[in-house]
C-alpha positions in Angstrom: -56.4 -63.6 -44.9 -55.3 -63.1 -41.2 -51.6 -63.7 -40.2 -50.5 -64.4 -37.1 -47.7 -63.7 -34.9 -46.5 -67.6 -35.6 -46.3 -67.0 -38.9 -44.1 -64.1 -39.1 -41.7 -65.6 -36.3 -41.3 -68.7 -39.0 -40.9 -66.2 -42.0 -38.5 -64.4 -40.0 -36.0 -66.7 -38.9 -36.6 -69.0 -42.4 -35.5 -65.9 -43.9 -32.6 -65.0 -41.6 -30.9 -68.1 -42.2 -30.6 -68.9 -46.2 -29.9 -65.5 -46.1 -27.0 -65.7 -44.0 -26.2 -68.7 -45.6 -26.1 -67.6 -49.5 -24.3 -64.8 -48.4 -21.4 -66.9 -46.8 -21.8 -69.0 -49.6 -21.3 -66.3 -52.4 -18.4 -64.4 -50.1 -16.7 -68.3 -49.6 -16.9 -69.1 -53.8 -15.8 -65.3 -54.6 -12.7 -66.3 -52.3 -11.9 -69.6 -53.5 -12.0 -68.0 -57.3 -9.6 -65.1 -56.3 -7.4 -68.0 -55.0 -7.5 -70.5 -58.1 -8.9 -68.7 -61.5 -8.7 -71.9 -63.1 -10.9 -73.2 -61.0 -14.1 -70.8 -61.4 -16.0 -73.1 -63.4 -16.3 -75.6 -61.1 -16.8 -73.6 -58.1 -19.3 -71.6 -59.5 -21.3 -74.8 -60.9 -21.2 -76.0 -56.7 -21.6 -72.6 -55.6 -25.1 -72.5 -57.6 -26.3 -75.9 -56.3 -25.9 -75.0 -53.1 -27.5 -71.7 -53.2 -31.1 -73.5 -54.5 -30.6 -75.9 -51.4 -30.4 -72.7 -49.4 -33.2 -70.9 -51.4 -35.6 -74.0 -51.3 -35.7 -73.9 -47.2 -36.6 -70.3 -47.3 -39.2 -71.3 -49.9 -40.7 -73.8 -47.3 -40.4 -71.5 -44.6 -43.0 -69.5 -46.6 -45.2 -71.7 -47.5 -45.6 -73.1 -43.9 -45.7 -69.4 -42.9 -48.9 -69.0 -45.0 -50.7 -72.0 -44.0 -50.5 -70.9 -40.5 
C-alpha cells in the first residue's frame, strides 16, 4: 500500500479541523455548565451530538485519505 503526498495533506487538515472543533466544543459546554449547573444535562446531551458530527468528518477525511 503506497500513500501519497495527497493523501496525507487530506488526513492532515481533516484532522486539524474536528480537532479544533471538539476541543472548542468541549471548552464552550464545560463553560456553559460552570454557568448554569442545572443545565448540564442538557448541554451535555448537545454537546455529545455535536462532537459525532465533528468526529464523522474526520472519519471521512480518512477514508478518502486511503482511497487516494
Amino acid at each position: 500500500m503506497t500513500f501519497t503526498l495527497t493523501g496525507g495533506i487530506i488526513i492532515a487538515i481533516g484532522g486539524l479541523g474536528p480537532g479544533l472543533a471538539i476541543g472548542m466544543i468541549g471548552a464552550k459546554a464545560v463553560e456553559a455548565i460552570g454557568r448554569n449547573p442545572e443545565a448540564s444535562g442538557k448541554i451535555m446531551v448537545n454537546m455529545l451530538i455535536a462532537m459525532a458530527f465533528a468526529e464523522a468528518i474526520a472519519i471521512y477525511s480518512l477514508i478518502l485519505a486511503f482511497t487516494k
